[in-house]
N, C-alpha and C positions, 0 to 999 in steps of 0.2 A: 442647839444643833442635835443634842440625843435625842430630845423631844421629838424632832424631825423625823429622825433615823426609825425610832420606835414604834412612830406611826404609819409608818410607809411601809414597816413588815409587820403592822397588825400585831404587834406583842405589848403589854402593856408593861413600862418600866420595870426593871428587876426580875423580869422574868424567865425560867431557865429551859432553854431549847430542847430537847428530847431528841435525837436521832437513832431511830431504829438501829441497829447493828444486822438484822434480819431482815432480808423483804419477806412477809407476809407471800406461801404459796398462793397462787392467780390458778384457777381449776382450770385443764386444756382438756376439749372437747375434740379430740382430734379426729379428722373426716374420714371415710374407708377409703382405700382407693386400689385400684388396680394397674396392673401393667408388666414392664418384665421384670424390672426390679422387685417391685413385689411377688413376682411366682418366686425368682430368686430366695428372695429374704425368707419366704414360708417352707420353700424346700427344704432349706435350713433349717428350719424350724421343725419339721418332719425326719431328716438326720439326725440331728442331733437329741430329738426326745425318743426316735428310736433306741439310740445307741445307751442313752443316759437309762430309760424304764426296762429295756428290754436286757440292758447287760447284765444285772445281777440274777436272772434266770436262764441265763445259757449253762451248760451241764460241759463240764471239760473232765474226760476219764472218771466220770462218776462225782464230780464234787463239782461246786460251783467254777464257772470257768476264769472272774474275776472277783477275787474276796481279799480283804486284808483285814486280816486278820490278829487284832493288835492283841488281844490274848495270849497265843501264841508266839506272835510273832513272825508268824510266817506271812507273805504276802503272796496271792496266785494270781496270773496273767495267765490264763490259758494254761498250755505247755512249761512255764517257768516257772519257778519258786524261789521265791528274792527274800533274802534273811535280814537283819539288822548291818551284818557287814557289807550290805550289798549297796549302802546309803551312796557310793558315788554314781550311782547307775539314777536316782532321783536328782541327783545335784546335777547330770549329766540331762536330766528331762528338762528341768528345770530352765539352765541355760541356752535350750535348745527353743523352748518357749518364747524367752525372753529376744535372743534373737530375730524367729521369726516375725515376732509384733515390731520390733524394729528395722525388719525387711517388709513386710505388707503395709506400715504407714507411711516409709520411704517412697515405694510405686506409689500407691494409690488409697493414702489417709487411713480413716477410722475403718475398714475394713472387719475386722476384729468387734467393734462396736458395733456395727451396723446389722451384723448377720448372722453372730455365733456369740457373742456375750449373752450368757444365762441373763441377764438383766433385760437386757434387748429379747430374749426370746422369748421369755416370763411374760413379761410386760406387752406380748403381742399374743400372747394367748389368752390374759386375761381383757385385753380390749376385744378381741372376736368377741369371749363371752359375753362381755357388759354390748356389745350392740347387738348378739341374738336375743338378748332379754330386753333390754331397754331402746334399742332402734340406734339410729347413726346419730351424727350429730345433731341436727335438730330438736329431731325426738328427745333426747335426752339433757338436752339442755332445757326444754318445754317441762321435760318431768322435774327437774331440779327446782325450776322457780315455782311449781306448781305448790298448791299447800299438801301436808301430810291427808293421803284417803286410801283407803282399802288396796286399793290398785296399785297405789304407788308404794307402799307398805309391802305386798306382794310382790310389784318386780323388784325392789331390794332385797327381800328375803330371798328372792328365789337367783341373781347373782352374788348373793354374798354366799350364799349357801352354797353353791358351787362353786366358787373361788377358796373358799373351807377346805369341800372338799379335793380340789386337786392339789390344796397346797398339804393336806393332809398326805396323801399321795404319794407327792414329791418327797416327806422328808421319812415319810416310812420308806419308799427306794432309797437314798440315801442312805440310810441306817444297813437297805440290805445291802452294803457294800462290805460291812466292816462284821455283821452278824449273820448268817448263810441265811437266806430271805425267804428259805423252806421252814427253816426252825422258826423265825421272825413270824413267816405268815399263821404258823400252829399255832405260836404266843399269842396273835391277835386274835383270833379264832378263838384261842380261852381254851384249847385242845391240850394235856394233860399228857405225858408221856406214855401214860398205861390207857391214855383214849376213854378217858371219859370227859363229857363235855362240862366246863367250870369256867370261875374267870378266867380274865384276860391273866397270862401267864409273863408278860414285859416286866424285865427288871427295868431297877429306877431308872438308870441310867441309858437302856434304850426308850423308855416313855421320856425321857428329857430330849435326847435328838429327836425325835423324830415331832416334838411339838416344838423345838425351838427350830427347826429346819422348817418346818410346815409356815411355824409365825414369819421369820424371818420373810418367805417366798412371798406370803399375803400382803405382808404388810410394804416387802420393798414396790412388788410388780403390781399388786392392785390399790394399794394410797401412794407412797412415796414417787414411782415411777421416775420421772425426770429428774425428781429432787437427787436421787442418788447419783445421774449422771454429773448432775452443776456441781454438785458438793460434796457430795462421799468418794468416789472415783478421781483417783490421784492423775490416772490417764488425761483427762482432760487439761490440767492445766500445763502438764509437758511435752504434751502433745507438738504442738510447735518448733519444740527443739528437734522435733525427726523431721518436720516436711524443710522443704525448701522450692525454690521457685516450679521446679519440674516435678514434683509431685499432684499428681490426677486427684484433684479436689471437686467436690461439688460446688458448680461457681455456677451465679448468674451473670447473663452476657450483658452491661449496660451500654456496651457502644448499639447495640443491637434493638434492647428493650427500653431504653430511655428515650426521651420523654414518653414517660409510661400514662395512660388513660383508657377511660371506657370510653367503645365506639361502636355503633351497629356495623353489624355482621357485612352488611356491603357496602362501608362506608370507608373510602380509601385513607389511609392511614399518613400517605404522606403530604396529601392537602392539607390534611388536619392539623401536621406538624408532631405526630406521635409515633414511637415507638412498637415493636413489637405487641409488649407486654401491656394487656389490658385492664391491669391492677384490678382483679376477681379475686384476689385473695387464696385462691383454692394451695397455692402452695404453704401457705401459713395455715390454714385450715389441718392438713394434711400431718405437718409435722407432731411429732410424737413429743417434741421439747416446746413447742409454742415459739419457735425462732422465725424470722422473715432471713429468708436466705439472701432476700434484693439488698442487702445492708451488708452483703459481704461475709466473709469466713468469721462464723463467731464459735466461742469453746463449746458453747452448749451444743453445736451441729454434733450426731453421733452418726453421719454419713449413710443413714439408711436409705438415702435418694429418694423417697417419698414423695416431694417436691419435685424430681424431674418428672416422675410418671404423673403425678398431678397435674404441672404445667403442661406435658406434651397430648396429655388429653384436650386440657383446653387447646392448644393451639391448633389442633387437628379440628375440632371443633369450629375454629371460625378459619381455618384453609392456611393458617403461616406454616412454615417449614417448625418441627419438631428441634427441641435444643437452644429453648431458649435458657433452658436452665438442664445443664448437664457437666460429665465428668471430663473435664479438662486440667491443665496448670496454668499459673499466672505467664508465664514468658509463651504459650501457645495464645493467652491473649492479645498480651502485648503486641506480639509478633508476628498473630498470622498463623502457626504453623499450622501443617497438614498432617492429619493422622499418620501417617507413616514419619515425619518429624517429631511429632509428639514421640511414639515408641522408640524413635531411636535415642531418644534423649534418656529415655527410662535406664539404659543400659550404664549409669555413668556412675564414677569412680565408688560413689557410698554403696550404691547397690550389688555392684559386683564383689566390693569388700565384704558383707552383710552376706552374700550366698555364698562366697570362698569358706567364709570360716563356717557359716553352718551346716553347710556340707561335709565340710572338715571333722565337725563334730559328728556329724549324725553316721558317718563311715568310720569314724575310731568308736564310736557305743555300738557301733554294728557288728563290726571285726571283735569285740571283748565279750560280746554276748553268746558270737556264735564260738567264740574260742574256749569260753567259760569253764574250767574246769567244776564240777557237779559236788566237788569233796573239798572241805574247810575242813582245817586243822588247829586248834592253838595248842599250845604244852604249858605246862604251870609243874613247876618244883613243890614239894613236899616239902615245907619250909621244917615241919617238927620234925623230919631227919633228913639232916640233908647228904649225908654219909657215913657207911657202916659197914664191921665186917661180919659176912656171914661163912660158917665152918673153919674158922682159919686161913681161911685163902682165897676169897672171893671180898670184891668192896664193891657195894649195891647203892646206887641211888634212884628213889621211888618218883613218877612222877604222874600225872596227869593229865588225860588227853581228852580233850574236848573235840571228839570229832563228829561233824555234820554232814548229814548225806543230803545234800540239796534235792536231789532228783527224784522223782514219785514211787521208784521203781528200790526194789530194795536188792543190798548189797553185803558181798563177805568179804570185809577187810583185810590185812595182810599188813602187821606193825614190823616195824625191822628198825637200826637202829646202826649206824655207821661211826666214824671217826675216829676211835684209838683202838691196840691190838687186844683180840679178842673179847670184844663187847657184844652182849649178844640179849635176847628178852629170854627175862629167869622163866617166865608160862608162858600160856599158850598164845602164838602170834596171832589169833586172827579174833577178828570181831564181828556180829551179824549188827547191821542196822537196817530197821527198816526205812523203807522212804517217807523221806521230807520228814527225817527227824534225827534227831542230835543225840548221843551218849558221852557220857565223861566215863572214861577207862583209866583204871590204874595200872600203871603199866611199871614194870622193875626191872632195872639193866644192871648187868653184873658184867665186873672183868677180873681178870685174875690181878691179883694184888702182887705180883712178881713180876707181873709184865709191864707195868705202866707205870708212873715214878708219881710222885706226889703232887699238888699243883691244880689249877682248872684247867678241863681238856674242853674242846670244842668238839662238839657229834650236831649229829643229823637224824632227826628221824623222818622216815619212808612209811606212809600209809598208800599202799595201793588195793585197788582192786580186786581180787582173787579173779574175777569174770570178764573184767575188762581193763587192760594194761595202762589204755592212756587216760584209765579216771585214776590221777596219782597226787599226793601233794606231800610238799618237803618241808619241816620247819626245823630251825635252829635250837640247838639249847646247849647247858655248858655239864659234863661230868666232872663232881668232886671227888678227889682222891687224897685222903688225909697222908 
């Protein structure tokens, strides 16, 4: 009976199966294609590599207008300057992120993937470039099988070469985020503070970002591409737990395109006993992940609709009505509904929850921002004296004030110093800081040692302004009195 078994799957006795744990990447040749989703998706792609290359050379009151600056410690937006104590205002982006992606895959799926994920926009740049050099799909599948020659030697060097270079590019902008990308560009330039021209001037540690940002973009957008989506991207496998029936997914219609077949152009379709859909392929062609959409919602899809503008090409092509393959939800097929059912359906319990609270947030970081007092304060005790008398009649405790002027503009402070009778600053109350920078001041409060009884007293100190009243801020601490 084994003998049997053995022979009918070709293994000889004793032998031990091997199962891959990996498929083996399958190289996708995916087709060009045009339509609205495509301008869509390239707009996109046009925003967002504006905003990303062009942000680190915007000029805000003389200094870069977004830099973080982790030297320092300071970070700038524009007009603002966010310190390390400023971390709930990131935890406050962050949630606000997080949110939205689970408001936009609620409506309508992979949004997020399809049209603004760096991976997605990467990976459509560097496909334009491999088909200005090596042609569409054909072409380029022709040059693959072809053997190594001069030619084809040449159009690799000359896409890889420029895939180098933008991804070079990318992680030298990168880099100008966190190092001011005027100093950055000198360093690379090999330009010398006294201007003379030498090496390249990059410490180690910007020569590391900015090749490991560079490899990183090459190697996900122009080899790994979809691999990252199937299998590095956590999104896709939970993706699922946001949609639900009423969520606008990219579906194909099978009551519509089934039985699906090829047929000439004036060849009636319902004689024939076929469907719509004339199995050309061109929406599997088209896809960026190598998915057939006709087989239904699969995790690989990153909803870039590719596939719709594909399909409704063909279909215009041989005269059926457009939408064989387009953005609907499951119970709009099930059921029939009409565009104005499908929207009203969008409006329902998840989604309204998802825009309540992130609305919620984005109007409480909005009210804290504009409320923002510009002046931080901490206090810290003199631990090596912590009380003392000075002339006979004074008891002094020394302390330390860490104070921060957030705002660009510089300021003369005003220390004071409240909560038990006669306490008052032994020198001089005020302090000059310039902007967007911090001082530690020692400051020393005396009271008369007749007036206040032994014991911890609770005080307050007052650091205001001198020039402007409502930049104020108050913190606690405790006077010893032996």
């Amino acid at each position: 009976m084994n003998d049997k078994l053995n022979s009918a799957n070709l293994e000889p006795p004793g032998a031990v199966l091997e199962q891959p744990l990996y498929e083996s990447r399958q190289e996708i040749y995916s087709r060009a294609v045009g339509g609205w989703f495509a301008r869509w998706r390239w707009a996109l792609v046009f925003l967002t590599q504006f905003v990303f290359y062009g942000g680190p050379w915007l000029v805000w009151n003389g200094r870069q207008a977004v830099l973080f600056d982790l030297v320092a410690r300071k970070f700038y937006i524009f007009g603002i300057v966010f310190w390390p104590q400023d971390f709930i205002y990131l935890t406050g982006l962050l949630v606000v992120s997080a949110l939205s992606l689970f408001l936009f895959t609620a409506v309508a799926g992979r949004l997020w993937c399809g049209y603004a994920c760096p991976q997605t926009v990467y990976t459509e740049i560097f496909m334009w470039i491999e088909r200005k050099v090596e042609g569409d799909r054909s072409a380029r599948m022709r040059l693959d099988q072809e053997p190594m020659s001069v030619r084809k030697l040449g159009l690799k060097a000359a896409k890889h070469g420029l895939w180098v270079a933008l991804s070079l590019w990318t992680g030298f902008t990168f880099v100008g985020y966190f190092t001011p990308i005027h100093q950055l560009a000198a360093e690379v330039a090999g330009i010398s503070a006294a201007g003379a021209q030498g090496g390249p001037a990059l410490g180690p540690w910007e020569i590391f970002w900015v090749l490991f940002y560079g490899f990183a973009t090459y190697g996900n957008a122009g080899w790994m591409r979809e691999q990252v989506c199937k299998y590095m991207c956590p999104y896709a496998r939970f993706q699922s737990a946001m949609f639900d029936p009423d969520t606008l997914i990219i579906t194909y219609d099978p009551e519509r395109g089934e039985p699906r077949g090829p047929r000439a152009r004036t060849a009636n379709a319902q004689a024939l006993g076929l469907g719509d859909c004339v199995d050309c392929g061109v929406c599997v062609q088209v896809c960026p992940t190598g998915i057939d959409i006709r087989k239904g919602l699969q995790y690989e899809c990153i909803g870039c609709a590719a596939c719709i503008d594909g399909c409704n090409q063909v279909m215009a092509r041989v005269g059926y009505p457009k939408g064989l393959i387009r953005y609907t939800t499951e119970n709009a097929l099930q059921q029939k509904l009409t565009p104005r059912q499908i929207l009203a359906r969008a409006l329902r319990p998840r989604v309204l929850v998802y825009t309540a609270v992130l609305w919620t947030i984005i109007i409480a970081i909005g009210i804290t921002l504009y409320t923002r007092v510009p002046l931080k304060v901490d206090v810290i005790r003199d631990r090596a004296s912590l009380s003392r008398e000075v002339d006979g009649k004074w008891v002094e405790n020394i302390y330390r004030l860490q104070i921060m002027n957030t705002q660009e503009a510089p300021h003369r402070f005003v220390i004071r110093a409240r909560g038990v009778p006669s306490l008052h600053v032994a020198e001089d109350e005020t302090v000059d800081i310039p902007g967007a920078s911090s001082r530690m001041v020692p400051i020393r409060l005396r009271v008369d040692a007749g007036q206040v009884p032994s014991g911890s007293h609770k005080i307050e100190f007052e650091v205001l302004a001198a020039d402007d009243a409502s930049i104020v801020a108050r913190e606690r601490s405790i006077f010893l009195v032996r």
